[in-house]
C-alpha positions in Angstrom: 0.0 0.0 0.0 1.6 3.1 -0.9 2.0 6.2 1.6 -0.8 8.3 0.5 -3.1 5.4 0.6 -2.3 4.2 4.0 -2.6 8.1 5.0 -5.5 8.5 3.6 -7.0 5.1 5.2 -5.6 6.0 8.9 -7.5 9.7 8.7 -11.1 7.9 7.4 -10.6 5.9 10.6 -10.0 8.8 12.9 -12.8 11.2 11.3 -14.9 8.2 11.7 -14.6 7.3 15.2 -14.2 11.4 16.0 -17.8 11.4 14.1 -19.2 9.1 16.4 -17.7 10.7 19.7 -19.0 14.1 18.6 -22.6 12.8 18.0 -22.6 10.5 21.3 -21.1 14.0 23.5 -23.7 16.0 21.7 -26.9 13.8 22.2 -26.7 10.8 23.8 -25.5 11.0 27.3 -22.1 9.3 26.2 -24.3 6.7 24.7 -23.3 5.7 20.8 -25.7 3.4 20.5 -27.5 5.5 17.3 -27.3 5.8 13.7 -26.3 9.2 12.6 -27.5 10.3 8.6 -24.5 11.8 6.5 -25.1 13.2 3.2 -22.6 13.2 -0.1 -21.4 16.4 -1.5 -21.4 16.9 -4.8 -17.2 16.6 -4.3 -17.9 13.5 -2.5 -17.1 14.9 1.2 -19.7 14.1 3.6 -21.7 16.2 5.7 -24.0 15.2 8.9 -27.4 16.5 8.6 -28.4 16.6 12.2 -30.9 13.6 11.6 -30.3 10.5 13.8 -31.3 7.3 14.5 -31.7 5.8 18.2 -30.7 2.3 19.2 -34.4 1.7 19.2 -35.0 2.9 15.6 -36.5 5.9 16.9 -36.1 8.9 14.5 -35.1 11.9 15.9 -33.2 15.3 15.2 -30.4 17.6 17.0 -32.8 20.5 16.6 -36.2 18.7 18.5 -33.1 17.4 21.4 -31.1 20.8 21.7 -32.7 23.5 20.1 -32.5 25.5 17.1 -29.1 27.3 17.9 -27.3 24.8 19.9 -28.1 22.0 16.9 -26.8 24.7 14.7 -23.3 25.1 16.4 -22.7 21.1 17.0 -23.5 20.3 13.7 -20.9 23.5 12.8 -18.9 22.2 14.9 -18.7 18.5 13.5 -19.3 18.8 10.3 -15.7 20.6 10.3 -14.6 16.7 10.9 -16.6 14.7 9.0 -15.8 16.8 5.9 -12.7 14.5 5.9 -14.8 11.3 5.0 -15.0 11.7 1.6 -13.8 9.5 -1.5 -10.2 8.9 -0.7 -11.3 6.9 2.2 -14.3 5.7 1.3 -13.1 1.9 1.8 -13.1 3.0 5.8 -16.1 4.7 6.2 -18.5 2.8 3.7 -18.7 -0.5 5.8 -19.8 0.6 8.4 -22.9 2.5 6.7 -26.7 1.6 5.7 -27.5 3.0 2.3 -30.7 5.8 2.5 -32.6 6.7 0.4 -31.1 9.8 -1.7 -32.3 13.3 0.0 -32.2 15.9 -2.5 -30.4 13.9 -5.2 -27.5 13.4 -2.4 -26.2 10.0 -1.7 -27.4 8.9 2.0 -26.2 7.0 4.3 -26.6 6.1 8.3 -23.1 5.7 10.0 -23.6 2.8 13.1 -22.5 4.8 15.7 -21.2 1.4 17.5 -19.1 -0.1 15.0 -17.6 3.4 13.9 -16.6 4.3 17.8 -14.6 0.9 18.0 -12.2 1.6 14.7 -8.7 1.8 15.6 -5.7 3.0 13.5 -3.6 1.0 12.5 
């Protein structure tokens, strides 16, 4: 594996399990056990959407659980991570995903929280 790959495969691990620490800090009580929705930029970068899934399968939203402005700044705030899932480390990221439906012509996806929180680098 050449050096850019291997870089490129040890920072899709790192956003990933970042991604899931930010979302299980933000919502859950330090409880993963969710889905979290991520959208794909037209530049194939991902962005969270705020849209999340409980262990239960309930739906539910950061705006309903922390309000308009706070949802706002966490998803600010995290999206400035999960930007780096994108293309070049889509091998990392992609497994541990459930295809959505597309939401505004955007690929969709639902990161396990679980399975994303237990990556380590290599």
């Amino acid at each position: 594996m050449s050096a850019s790959q291997a870089a490129s495969e040890s920072l899709g691990r790192v956003m990933a399990v970042v991604t899931a620490a930010a979302v299980r800090d933000i919502l859950t009580g330090h409880d993963a056990n969710a889905r979290l929705e991520l959208l794909e930029g037209s530049h194939g970068a991902l962005s969270a959407t705020g849209r999340y899934w409980t262990v239960a399968g309930d739906e539910r939203t950061f705006t309903h659980d922390l309000g308009d402005n706070d949802a706002g700044n966490a998803l600010h705030d995290m999206n400035e991570w999960v930007a780096y899932l994108d293309d070049s480390n889509h091998h990392v990221w992609r497994p541990l995903c459930d295809e959505l439906p597309d939401r505004d012509r955007r690929p969709a996806y639902a990161l396990d929280l679980v399975k994303a929180a237990q990556l380590l680098t290599p």
